[in-house]
N, C-alpha and C positions, 0 to 999 in steps of 0.2 A: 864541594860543588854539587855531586851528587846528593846531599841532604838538603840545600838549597833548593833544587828544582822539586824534590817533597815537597817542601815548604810551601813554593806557589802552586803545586798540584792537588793542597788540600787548603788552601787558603780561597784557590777558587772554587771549589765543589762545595766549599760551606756559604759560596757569596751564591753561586745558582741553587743550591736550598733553599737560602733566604730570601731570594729573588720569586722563585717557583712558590714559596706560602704569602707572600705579599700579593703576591698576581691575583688582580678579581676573581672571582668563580665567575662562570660563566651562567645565568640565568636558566632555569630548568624550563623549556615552552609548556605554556598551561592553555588548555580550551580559550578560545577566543583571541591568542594571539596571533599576532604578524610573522611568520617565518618561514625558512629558508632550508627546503629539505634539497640535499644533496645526494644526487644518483649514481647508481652503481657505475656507470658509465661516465662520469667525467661531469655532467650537467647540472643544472638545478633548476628547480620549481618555490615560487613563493606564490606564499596563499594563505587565509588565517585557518587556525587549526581545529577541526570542530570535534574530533575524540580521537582518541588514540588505546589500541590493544597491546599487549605482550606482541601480537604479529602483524600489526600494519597499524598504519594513522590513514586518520581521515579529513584534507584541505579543501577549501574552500576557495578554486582559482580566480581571476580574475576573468578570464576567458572560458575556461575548460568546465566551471562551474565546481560542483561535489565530485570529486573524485577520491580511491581509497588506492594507499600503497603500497605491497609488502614491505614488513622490514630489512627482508631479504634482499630486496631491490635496491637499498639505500645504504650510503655510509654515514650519514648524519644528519642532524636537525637544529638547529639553534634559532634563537628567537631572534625579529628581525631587528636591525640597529636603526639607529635615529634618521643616521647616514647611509643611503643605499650602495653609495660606491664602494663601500665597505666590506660590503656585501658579495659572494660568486655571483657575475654575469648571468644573465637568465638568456638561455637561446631564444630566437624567434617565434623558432617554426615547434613552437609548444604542443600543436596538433600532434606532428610525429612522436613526440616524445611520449605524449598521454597515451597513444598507438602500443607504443614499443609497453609502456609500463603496464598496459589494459595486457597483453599478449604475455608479459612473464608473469604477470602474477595466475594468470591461466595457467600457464605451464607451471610454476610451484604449487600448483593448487590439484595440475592432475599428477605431478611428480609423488603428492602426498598420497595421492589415493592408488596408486598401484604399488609404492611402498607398502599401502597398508595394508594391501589385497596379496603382495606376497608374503610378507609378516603373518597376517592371519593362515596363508596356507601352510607355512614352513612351520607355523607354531607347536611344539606337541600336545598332544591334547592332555588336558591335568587327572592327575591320578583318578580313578574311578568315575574318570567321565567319557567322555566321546570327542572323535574330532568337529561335531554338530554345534559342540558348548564352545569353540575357540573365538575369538574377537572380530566381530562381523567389520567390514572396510569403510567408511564413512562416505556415504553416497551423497550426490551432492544435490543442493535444494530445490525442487521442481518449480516453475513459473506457474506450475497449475494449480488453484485450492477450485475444491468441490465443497458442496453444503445440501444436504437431506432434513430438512423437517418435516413435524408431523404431529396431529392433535386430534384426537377422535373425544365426544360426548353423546352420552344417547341415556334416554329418559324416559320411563315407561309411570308415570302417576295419570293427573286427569288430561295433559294429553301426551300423546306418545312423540317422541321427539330425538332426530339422531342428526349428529352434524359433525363435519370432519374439516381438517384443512390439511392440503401435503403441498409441501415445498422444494422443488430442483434447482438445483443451480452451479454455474463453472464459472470462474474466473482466470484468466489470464494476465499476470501482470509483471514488467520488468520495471523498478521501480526507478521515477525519473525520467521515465523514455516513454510507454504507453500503459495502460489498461484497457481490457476486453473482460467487461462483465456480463452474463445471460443469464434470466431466472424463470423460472415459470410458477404461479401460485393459484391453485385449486380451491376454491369454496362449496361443501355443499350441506345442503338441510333439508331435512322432511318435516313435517308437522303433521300427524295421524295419516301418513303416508304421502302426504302432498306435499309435491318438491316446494319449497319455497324460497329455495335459495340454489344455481347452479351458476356460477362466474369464474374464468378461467381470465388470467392476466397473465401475459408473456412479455418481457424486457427484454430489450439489449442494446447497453452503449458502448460507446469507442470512445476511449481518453486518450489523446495524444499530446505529451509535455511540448512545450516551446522551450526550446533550449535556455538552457541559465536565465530564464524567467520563471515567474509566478504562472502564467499564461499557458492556458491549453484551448487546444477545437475537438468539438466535441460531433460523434452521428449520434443518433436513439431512434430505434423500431419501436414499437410497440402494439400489439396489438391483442384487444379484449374480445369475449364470448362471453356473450349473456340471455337465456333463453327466453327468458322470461322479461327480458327489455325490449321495447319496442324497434330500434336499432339492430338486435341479435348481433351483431357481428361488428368492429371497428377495427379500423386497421390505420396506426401514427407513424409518422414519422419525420424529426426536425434535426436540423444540424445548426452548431454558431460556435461561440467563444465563448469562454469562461475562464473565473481567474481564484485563486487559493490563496484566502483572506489568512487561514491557518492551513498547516501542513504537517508539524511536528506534535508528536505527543506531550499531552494528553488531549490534545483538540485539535480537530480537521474541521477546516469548514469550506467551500467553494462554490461557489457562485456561477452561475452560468444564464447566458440569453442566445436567441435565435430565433427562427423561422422555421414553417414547415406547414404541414396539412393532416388531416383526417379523411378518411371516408367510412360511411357508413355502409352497412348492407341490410339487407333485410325488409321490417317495415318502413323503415325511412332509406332511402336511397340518394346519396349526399354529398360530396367533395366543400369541406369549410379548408379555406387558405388562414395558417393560425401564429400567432407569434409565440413565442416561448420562455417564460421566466421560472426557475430552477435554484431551489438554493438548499444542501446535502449537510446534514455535518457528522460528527463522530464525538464523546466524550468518553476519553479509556477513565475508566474512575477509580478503577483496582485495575494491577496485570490479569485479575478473574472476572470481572464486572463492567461490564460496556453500554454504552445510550444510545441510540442513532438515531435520527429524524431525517424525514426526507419531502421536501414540499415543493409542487410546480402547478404551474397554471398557463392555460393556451387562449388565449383570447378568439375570440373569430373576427380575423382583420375584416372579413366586409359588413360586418355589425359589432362594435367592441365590446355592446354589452352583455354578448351574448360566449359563455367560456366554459370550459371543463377544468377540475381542479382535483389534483390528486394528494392527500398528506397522510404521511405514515411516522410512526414512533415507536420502536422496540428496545425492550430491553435484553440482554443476554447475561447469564450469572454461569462460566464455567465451573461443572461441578467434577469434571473429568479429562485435564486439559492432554494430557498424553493419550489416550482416546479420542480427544475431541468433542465430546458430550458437553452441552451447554443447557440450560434449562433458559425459556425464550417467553416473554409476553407483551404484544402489545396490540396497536388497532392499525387501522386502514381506512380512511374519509374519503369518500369520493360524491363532488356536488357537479350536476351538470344543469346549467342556467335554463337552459333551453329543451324541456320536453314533452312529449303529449300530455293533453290534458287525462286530470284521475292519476298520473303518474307522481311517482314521489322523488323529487329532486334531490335526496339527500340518499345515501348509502353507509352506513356504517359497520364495520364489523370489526369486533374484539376476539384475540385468540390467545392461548396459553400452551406451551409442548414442551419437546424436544426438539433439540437441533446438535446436529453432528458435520461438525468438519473434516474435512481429510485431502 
C-alpha cells in the first residue's frame, strides 16, 4: 500500500513537470506595448510602456499621461491581453494612486540619499588617504541650469576696431509641467573709437504644459536698448498658445501665436497693439553637437504692413561636457518695417565664443 501511494506521488510531480514546460511563457513587455503594472499595494495601472531601467519603468497612461515608477513600488508587469477581463481590475480613482506612487518613489529616492550620506560618513577612509577622499552622497538634480557666454575681437590695422558679445542667463524647468527661461545679450563696437554698435536684449518667457496634451500658454517680456536707434528704448510684451509639433529627441520644434504690444521711448514715443507668430526648434545631432533656430514676428494690428521680426540660429559643439564648456557660433536678424528715414531697417550681427553651462 504504502509503495502504491509512491507510485502516484511521483507519477504526479512528473505530470506537473510536464505540465509546467508545456505552459506558454509568458511575453517579455517591450517599449511600445500595452501593459499592466501591478502595485505594491494590491492595485494596477495600464498604459503603454515607453522605457524601462534596472530601477523603474516608464508608462504612458491614459489619463495621468507620462508617469515614471519605482520598481520598488511594483510586484509585476506583463503585457497587456487581447481580453481585458483578463486582466487585474484597474481602480477609479487613478489620481490617488499616481499621488501615493509620485510620494514613494520620493521617499525611496530620499531613503537612498541618506543611506548614502551615512555610508559615506561611516566609510573608513582608504589606506594613505583622508577621510575628504570617501564617496560623496548623490545629490539630487536641481530644476535650475545657468548659461555664461562671451566673445571678445579687437583689431588694430588701417582701422582700429574692438567688439564684444556677453551672454546671461537662468532657466527653470520641471519637465512636462512648466518652463521659465530669462536671458540677457550685450552687443558692443567701436570703430577708431566710435561706438558703432551698443544693443542690449533682455527675454523672458513662461511655458506652462496643458496636461496630457501637446498644448501649452505661453507670457514673453522683452525689452531692447539701443542708443544709437532712433527709438532708444522698447519695452514687449505678448501672451497666447502654442503647440509641440516635436518634443522628443533629436528634434524639438513648437510653434506658438498671440497678442500683445510694444512701446517705444525715446525719439519716437509709441504704444503699436501687435499680434504674435513664434516658431522655436532644437536639433541634438550628436549627445555633443546641437542646432537651434528661433524666429517670430509682431505685426502692428492697426497697420499690418507695418512689423518687427527677430531670427536667430546657433550652433553649440560641447568640447567639455563635465565642465560645461561649449564652443558657440551663430547670428541674430533683426528687420523693423517701419523707421526713420536715412535709417537702416535691417540689423545683423554674427558671433563666435564660449558658452558654459552649470
Amino acid at each position: 500500500m504504502r509503495i502504491k501511494i509512491l507510485q502516484c506521488i511521483f507519477a504526479l510531480s512528473l505530470f506537473t513537470i510536464e505540465a509546467a514546460a508545456q505552459a506558454p511563457a509568458q511575453p517579455q513587455p517591450m517599449s511600445g506595448n500595452q501593459v499592466v503594472v501591478q502595485l505594491v499595494g494590491g492595485d494596477s495601472l495600464r498604459g503603454e510602456l515607453v522605457s524601462e531601467t534596472p530601477d523603474s519603468i516608464i508608462i504612458k497612461h491614459a489619463v495621468l499621461g507620462q508617469m515614471t515608477i519605482a520598481r520598488s513600488n511594483m510586484t509585476s508587469m506583463v503585457t497587456q491581453t487581447a481580453n481585458p477581463a483578463a486582466t487585474p481590475s484597474e481602480p477609479a480613482n487613478v489620481a490617488a494612486i499616481a499621488t501615493d506612487i509620485t510620494n514613494a518613489n520620493q521617499a525611496s529616492s530620499e531613503a537612498v540619499l541618506i543611506d548614502s550620506a551615512k555610508g559615506a560618513a561611516a566609510a573608513p577612509a582608504p589606506a594613505g588617504g583622508s577621510a575628504a577622499e570617501a564617496p560623496k552622497p548623490v545629490l539630487p538634480v536641481s530644476n535650475w541650469k545657468f548659461v555664461l557666454a562671451a566673445n571678445a575681437n579687437y583689431t588694430d590695422a588701417s582701422d582700429k576696431q574692438l567688439d564684444f558679445r556677453v551672454v546671461g542667463g537662468a532657466v527653470y524647468e520641471i519637465k512636462d509641467v512648466e518652463k521659465w527661461k530669462t536671458d540677457a545679450e550685450y552687443f558692443f563696437k567701436t570703430v577708431n573709437d566710435a561706438t558703432t554698435d551698443n544693443n542690449l536684449l533682455v527675454t523672458s518667457v513662461y511655458d506652462r504644459d496643458i496636461t496630457s496634451t501637446d498644448w501649452l500658454w505661453f507670457l514673453k517680456a522683452q525689452g531692447q536698448s539701443s542708443s544709437l536707434e532712433a527709438w532708444e528704448q522698447r519695452l514687449s510684451g505678448w501672451g497666447g498658445i502654442g503647440y509641440r509639433f516635436f518634443q522628443a529627441p533629436p528634434i524639438a520644434i513648437v510653434g506658438k501665436a498671440g497678442f500683445g504690444a510694444t512701446h517705444e521711448f525715446g525719439g519716437i514715443n509709441e504704444t503699436y497693439p501687435e499680434g504674435y507668430l513664434e516658431l522655436d526648434g532644437k536639433w541634438d545631432i550628436t549627445d555633443r553637437q546641437s542646432l537651434q533656430g528661433n524666429v517670430y514676428i509682431a505685426p502692428d494690428l492697426s497697420d499690418i504692413s507695418q512689423y518687427i521680426t527677430i531670427s536667430r540660429a546657433e550652433w553649440a559643439l560641447k568640447v567639455d561636457p563635465e565642465l560645461g564648456l561649449s564652443l558657440v557660433g551663430g547670428l541674430r536678424f533683426q528687420y523693423q518695417s517701419n523707421v526713420p528715414a536715412g535709417e537702416n531697417a535691417t540689423d545683423l550681427r554674427v558671433y563666435a565664443g564660449l558658452k558654459m553651462d552649470f
